[in-house]
C-alpha positions in Angstrom: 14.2 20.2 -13.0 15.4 20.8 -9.1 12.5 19.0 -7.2 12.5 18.6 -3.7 9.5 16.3 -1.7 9.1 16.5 1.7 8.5 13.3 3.3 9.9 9.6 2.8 6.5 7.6 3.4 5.0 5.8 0.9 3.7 8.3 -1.3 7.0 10.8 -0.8 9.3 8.3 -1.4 7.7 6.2 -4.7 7.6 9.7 -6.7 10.9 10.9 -5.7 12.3 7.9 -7.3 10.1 7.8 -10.5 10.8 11.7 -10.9 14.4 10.6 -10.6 14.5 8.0 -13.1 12.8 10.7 -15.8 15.6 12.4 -15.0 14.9 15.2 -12.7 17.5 15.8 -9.7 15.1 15.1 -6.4 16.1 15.7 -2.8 14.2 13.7 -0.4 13.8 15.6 3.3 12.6 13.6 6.3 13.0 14.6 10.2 13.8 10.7 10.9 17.6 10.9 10.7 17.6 7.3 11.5 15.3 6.7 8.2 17.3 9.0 5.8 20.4 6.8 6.8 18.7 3.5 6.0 17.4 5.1 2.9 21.5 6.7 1.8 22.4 2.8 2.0 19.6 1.3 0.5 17.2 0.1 2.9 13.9 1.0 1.9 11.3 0.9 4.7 8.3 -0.5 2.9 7.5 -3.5 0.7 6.4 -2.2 -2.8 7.7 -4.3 -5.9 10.4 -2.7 -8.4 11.2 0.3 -5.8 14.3 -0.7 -4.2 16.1 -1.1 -7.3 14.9 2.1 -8.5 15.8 4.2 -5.3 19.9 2.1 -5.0 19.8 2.9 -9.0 19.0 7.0 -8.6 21.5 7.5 -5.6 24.1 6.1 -7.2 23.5 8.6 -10.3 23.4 11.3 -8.1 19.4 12.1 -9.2 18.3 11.4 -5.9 19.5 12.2 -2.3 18.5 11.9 1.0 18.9 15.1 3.9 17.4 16.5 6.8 18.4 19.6 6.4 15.2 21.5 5.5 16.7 24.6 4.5 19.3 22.5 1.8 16.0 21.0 0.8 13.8 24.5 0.4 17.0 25.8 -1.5 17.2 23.3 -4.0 13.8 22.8 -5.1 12.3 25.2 -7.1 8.9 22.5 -6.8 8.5 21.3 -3.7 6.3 18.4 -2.9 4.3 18.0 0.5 3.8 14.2 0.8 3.5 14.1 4.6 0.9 11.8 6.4 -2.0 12.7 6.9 -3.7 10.6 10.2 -7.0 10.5 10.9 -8.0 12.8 13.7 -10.0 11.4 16.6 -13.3 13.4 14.9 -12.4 11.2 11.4 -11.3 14.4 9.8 -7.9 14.5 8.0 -5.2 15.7 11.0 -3.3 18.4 8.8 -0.4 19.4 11.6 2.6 17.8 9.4 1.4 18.9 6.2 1.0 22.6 7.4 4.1 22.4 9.8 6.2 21.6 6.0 4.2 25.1 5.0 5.5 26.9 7.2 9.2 25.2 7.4 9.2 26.0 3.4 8.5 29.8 4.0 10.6 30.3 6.5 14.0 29.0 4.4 12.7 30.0 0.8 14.6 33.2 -0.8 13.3 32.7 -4.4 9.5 32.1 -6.2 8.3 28.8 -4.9 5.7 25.9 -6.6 4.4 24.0 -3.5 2.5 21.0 -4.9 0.5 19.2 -2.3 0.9 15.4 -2.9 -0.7 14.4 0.3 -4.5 13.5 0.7 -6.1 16.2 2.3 -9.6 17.8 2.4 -10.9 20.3 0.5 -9.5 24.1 1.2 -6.2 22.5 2.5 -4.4 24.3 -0.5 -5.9 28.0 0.7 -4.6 26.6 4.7 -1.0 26.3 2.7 -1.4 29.5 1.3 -2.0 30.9 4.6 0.5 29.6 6.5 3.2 30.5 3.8 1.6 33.6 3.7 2.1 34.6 7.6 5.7 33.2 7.8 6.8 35.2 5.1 5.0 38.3 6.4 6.4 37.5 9.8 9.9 37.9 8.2 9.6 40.4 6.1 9.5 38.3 2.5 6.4 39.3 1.9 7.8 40.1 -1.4 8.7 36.7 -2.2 6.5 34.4 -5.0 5.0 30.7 -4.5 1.3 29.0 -5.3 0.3 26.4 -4.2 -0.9 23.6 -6.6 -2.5 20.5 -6.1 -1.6 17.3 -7.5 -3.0 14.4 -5.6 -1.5 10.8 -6.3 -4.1 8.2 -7.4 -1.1 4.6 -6.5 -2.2 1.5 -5.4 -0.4 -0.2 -2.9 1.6 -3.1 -4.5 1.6 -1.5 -7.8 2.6 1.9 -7.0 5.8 2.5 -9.2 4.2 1.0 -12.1 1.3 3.2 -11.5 4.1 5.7 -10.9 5.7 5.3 -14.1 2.5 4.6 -16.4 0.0 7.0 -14.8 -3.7 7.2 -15.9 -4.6 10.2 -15.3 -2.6 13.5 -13.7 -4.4 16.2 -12.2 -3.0 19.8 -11.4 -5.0 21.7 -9.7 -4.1 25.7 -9.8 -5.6 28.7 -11.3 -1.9 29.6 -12.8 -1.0 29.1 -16.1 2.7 29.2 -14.9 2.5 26.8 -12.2 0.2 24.4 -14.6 2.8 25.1 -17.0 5.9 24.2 -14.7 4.0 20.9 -13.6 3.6 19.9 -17.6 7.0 20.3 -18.2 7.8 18.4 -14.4 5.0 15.3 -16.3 6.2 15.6 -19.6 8.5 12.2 -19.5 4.6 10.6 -18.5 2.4 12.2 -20.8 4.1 10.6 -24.2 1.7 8.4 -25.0 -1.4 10.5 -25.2 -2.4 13.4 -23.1 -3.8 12.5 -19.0 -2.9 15.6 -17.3 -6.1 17.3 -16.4 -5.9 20.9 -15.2 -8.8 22.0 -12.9 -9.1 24.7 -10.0 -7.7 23.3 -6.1 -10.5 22.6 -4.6 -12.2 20.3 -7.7 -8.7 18.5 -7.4 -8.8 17.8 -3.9 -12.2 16.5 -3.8 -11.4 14.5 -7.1 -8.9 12.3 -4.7 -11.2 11.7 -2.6 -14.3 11.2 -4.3 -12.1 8.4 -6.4 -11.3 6.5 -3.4 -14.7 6.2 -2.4 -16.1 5.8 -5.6 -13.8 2.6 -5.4 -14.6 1.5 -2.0 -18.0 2.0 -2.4 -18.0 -1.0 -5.6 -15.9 -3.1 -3.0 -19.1 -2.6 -0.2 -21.5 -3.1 -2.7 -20.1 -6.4 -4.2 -19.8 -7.8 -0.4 -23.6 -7.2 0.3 -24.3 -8.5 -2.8 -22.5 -11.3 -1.7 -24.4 -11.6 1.8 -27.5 -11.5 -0.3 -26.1 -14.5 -3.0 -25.3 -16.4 0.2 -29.0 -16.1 1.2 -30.9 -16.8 -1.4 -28.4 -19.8 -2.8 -26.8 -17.9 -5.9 -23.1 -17.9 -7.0 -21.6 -14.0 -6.2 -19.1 -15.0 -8.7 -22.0 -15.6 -11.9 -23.0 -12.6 -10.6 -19.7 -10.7 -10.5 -19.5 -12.1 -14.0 -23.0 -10.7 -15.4 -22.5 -7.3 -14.2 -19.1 -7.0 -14.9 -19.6 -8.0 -18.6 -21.6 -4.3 -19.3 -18.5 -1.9 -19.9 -20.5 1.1 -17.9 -20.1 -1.5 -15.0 -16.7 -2.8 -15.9 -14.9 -6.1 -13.8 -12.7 -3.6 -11.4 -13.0 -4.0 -7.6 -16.1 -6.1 -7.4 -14.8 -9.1 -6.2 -16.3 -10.3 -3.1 -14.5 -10.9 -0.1 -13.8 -9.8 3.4 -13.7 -6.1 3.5 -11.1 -3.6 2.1 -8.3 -2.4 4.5 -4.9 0.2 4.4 -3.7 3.6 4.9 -6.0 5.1 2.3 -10.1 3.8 1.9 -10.9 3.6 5.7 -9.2 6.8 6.2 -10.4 9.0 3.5 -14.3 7.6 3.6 -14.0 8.9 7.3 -12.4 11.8 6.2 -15.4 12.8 3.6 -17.9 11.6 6.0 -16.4 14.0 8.3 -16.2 16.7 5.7 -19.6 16.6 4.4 -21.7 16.8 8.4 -19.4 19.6 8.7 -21.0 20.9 6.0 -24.3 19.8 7.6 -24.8 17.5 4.7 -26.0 13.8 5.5 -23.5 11.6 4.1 -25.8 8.5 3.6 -24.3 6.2 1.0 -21.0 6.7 2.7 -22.3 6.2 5.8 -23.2 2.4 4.1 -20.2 1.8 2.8 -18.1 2.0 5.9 -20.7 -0.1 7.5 -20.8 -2.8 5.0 -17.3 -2.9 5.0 -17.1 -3.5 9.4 -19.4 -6.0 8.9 -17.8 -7.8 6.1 -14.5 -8.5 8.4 -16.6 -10.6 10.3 -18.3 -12.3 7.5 -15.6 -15.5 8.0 -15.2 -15.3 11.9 -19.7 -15.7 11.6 -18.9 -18.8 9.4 -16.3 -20.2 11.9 -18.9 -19.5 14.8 -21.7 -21.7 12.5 -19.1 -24.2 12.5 -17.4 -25.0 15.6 -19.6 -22.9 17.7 -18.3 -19.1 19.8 -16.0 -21.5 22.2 -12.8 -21.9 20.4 -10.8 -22.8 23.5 -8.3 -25.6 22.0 -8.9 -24.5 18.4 -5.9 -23.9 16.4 -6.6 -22.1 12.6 -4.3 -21.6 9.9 -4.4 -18.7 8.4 -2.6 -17.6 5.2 -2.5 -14.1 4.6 -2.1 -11.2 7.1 -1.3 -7.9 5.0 -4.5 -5.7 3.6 -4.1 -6.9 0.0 -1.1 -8.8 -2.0 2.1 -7.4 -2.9 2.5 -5.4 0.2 3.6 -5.9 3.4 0.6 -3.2 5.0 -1.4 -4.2 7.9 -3.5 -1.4 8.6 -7.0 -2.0 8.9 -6.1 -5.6 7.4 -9.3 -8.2 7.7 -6.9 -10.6 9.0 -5.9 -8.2 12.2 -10.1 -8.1 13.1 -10.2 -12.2 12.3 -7.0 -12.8 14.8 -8.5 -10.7 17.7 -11.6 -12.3 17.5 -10.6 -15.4 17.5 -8.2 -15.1 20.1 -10.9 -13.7 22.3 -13.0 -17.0 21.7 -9.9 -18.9 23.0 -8.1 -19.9 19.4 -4.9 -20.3 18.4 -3.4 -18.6 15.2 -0.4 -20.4 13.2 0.0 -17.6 10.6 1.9 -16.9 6.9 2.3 -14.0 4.5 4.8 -14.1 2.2 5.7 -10.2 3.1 3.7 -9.2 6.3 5.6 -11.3 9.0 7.8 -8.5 10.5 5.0 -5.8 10.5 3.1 -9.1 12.2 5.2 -9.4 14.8 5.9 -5.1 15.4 1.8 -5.0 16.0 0.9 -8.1 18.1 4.7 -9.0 19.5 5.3 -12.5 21.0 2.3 -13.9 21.9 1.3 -18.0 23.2 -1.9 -17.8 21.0 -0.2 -16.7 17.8 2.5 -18.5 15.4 4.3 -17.0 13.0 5.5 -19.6 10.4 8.0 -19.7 8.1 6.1 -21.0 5.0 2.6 -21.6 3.7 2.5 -25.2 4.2 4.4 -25.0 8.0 1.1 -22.6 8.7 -0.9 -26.0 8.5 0.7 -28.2 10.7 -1.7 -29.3 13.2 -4.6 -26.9 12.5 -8.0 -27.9 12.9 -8.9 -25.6 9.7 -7.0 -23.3 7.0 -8.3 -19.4 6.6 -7.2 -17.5 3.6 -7.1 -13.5 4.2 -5.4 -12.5 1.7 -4.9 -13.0 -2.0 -1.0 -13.7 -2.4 -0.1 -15.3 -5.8 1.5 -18.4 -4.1 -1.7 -19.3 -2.3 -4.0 -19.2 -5.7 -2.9 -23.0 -6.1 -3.7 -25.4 -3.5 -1.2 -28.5 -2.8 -5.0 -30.6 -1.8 -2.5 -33.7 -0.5 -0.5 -31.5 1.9 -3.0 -29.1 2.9 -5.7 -32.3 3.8 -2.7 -34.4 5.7 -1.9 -31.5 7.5 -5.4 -29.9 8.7 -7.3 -31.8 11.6 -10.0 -31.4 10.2 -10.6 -31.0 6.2 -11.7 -27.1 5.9 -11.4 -24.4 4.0 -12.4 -20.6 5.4 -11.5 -19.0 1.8 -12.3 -15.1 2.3 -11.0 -14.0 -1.5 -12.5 -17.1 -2.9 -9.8 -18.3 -4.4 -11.2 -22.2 -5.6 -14.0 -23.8 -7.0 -16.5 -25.2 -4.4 -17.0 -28.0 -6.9 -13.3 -29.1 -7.1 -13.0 -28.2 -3.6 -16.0 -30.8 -2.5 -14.9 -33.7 -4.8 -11.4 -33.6 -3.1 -13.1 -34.1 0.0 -12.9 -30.1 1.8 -15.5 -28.7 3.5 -15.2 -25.3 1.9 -17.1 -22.2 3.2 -16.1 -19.2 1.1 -18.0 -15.4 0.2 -21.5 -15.7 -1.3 -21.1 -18.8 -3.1 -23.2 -21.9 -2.3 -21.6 -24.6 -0.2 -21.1 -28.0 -2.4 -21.3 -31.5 -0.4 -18.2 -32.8 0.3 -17.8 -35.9 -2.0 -15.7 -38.0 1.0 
């Protein structure tokens, strides 16, 4: 099938190249010239594992391309993908310029019947905005005769395993009221649907909210866990017995209730706003999400309180380690990343940073520059050199093992900030670390 998606960002750019690789000849459209060169020769602009082979691998068939040239992009597509951002607006609602801006840039080129798919994460009614904008351009020049719906189909990727998600999907949900354009987007899914069938057909609005009530859902187990956590801490229990209680009854389940330092990214902090947002509109009280977004501020200071306790709010001549400065593992994404609010903090209290992620360094340095209180260092172990204490922000692979020799003749002093809780406290004490990690009890060093 001729697919066209309109926007190169994450979510734009990890479709067109799964759709491509099933087969399908995608266009990609972008207004960044400068990007759509980069992508024509292979660079890919993010960090996500397994997609820059699969984007070199579908230009060089010919299944994928790259253009700015809207109106080649309208023409070849018979479904065309919105997968635009969509920022938070200064009220927390979803900012919906780009994605209705690629509306109206679709009706004004198309001369056949249309299927415009809205991939991006917007609120509910955002389909019926689509309509009416397509709607008006078309009327405005004289197509009123032409055909299109408007179907949504929002993504459901995690960040670091997004083509694999891509490629083995859960669940797929179209959301029209036309058996033709539910039809059109079976046939678009049918290399994913093999196995057994996930697409699940609904009206718009149902699928739109579905997005956003799963993100939620999700970062509402991640807030939980962490008060939990704050609570285990408290009263002297181990958040990770716990984790393994509750996790053991299948309506519970072990996903996303490890406790740690708050979520970050382009997606939970923006669409729990955006809900919020939707709901007082709507003059409903959104209480529960109201919690979770607090939980979750006060969570990224849960180590920087520890590291107060410690060493007291006067850091002046402090130097920290820190390992880990992307949201999560696997991806190279800053925003909203626990490490950024742990760095600022402790740079206002007069600390130092020597910092190391194995994918994050560039974005690093693009946010903060060159700076006398921060570091960037070439490797894990460099991180340490001279640092009164080590702080682990993120859960990379490569830091899940600890080199105690190294890490102890490096530190100044012998402790451990862990915020993913990545080590025993037991083994941790009897190799001599002072080891302060989420909602587990602190064991006595044993040197």
């Amino acid at each position: 099938m001729n697919v066209t998606v309109f926007g190169t960002g994450y979510v734009g750019l990890v479709q067109a190249a799964v759709l491509a690789e099933a087969g399908h000849r995608v266009a990609c459209i972008d207004i960044d010239d400068d990007k759509i060169q980069r992508l024509k020769q292979g660079h890919i602009p993010i960090y996500e594992p397994g997609l820059e082979p699969l984007v070199k691998r579908n230009v060089e068939s010919g299944n994928l391309t790259f253009s700015t040239d809207a109106a080649e992009g309208v023409t070849h597509g018979e479904l065309i993908f919105i997968a635009v951002g969509t920022p938070p607006d200064e009220d927390g609602s979803a900012d919906l310029r780009y994605v209705l801006t690629v509306a109206r840039t679709i009706a004004e080129h198309m001369q056949d019947k249309k299927y415009i798919i809205n991939k991006s994460t917007v609120p509910v009614g955002t389909a019926d905005k689509v309509r009416e904008e397509v709607t008006r351009t078309l009327a405005a020049r004289d197509a009123a005769q032409l055909e299109f719906d408007v179907i949504s189909n929002p993504e459901f990727l995690k960040e670091g395993s997004a083509v694999a998600d891509c490629m083995r999907p859960d669940r797929i949900i179209i959301g029209t009221s036309e058996k033709a354009s539910e039809q059109k987007l079976r046939q678009l899914y049918a290399p994913f649907n093999r196995n057994h069938e996930k697409i699940l057909a609904m009206d718009t609005r149902s699928a739109e909210l579905a997005k956003y009530a799963a993100n939620c859902m999700l970062a509402t187990k991640i807030s939980f866990m962490n008060e939990m956590a704050v609570i285990a801490d408290k009263v002297g229990a181990d958040i990770e017995a716990v984790r393994q209680g509750i996790g053991s009854d299948p309506r519970i389940g072990y996903h996303f209730i490890y406790a740690g330092i708050g979520y970050g990214g382009s997606c939970f902090p923006k669409d729990v706003q955006a809900l919020k947002t939707t709901a007082t509109q709507l003059g409903i009280v959104p209480e529960i999400l109201n919690a979770v977004e607090s939980r979750n501020q006060q969570q990224k200071h849960y180590l920087l309180d520890k590291i107060v306790q410690r060493y007291g709010s006067d850091l002046s001549g402090k130097t920290f380690a820190l390992w880990g400065l992307s949201f999560k593992p696997n991806t190279d994404d800053m925003r909203e990343a626990p490490a950024r609010v742990l760095m600022e903090n402790l740079w206002q209290m007069g600390a130092k940073v020597r910092a190391f992620d194995p994918e994050a360094m560039h974005e690093c340095e693009r946010i903060y520059g060159n700076r006398e209180d921060l570091q960037l260092c070439g490797t894990r172990d460099s991180a340490l050199a001279g640092a009164d204490a080590l702080i682990v922000a993120t859960e990379w692979q490569q830091f899940k093992t600890l080199d105690v020799t190294t890490v102890k003749n490096s530190l100044n002093d012998p402790v451990v900030f862990d915020g993913r809780n990545l080590y025993h406290p037991l083994d941790m004490a009897e190799a001599g670390f002072e080891y302060l990690c989420v909602g587990r009890p602190q064991v006595a060093s044993a040197q």
